[in-house]
N, C-alpha and C positions, 0 to 999 in steps of 0.2 A: 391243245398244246400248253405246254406247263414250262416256264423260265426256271433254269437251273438254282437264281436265288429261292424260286417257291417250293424246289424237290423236303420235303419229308423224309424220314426212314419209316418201313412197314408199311410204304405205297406205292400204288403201280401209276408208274406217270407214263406220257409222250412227251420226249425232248430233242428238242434238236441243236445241236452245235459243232464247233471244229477241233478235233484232235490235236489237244496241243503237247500232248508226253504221250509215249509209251513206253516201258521197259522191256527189256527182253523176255522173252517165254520163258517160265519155268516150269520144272511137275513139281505137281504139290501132291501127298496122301490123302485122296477123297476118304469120305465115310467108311465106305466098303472095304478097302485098303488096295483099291486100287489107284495108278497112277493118272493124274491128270494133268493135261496142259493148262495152264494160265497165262495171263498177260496182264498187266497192269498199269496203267495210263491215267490222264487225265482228262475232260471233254468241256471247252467252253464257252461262254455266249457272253452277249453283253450285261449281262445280269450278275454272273462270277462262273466259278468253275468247281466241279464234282469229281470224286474219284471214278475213274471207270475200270472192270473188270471183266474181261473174254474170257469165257474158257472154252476147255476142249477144238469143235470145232471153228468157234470165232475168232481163235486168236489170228488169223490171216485176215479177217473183213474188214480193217478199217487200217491208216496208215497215218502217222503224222501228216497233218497241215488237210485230211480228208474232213470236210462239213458231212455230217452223219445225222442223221433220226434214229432214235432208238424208238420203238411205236411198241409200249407193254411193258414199258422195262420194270425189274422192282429196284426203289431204294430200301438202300439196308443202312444200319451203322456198322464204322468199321472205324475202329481206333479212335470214336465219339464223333465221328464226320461221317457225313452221309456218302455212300457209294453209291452207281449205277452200274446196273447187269439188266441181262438178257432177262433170267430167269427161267422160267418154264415155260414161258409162253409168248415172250417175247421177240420181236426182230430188228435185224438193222440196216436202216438203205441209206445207201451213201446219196447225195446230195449233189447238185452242181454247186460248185466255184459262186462264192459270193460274200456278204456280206456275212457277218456272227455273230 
């Protein structure tokens, strides 16, 4: 398990924290030129807090004020601050109600 102050970009961590923003869904033009869903949030712990980004079919798995694990996720940079996603290989379980 890896604290969101210790997340990197260009690595694959395990984090766990609570949903504290999300923006509304939007499509964005993938690569291919096809359309895809996103969602754009935040996710935080006592440590600080990271960008977080759902796409496609994750943008329904997680809600404001939901404690979540990301288990694989990649950090990226995005706008010189680190993001968290899914990625390729990644997943995400929601957590019970507790402490963050």
């Amino acid at each position: 398990m890896t604290y969101i102050s210790d997340l990197r970009p260009s690595h694959v961590a395990t984090v766990e924290g609570t949903v504290t923003e999300l923006e509304p869904v939007r499509e964005v033009e993938g690569r291919d030129g096809t359309l895809q869903k996103v969602r754009n949030g935040k996710l935080t712990d006592r440590t600080g807090e990271i960008a977080l980004a759902l796409w496609g079919s994750e943008v329904d798995l997680a809600s404001v004020g939901d404690r979540i694990r990301i288990v694989e996720g990649w950090v990226s940079n995005r706008r010189g601050r680190p993001q968290i996603s899914l990625g390729r290989t990644g997943k995400l379980e929601k957590l019970p109600s507790g402490p963050g």
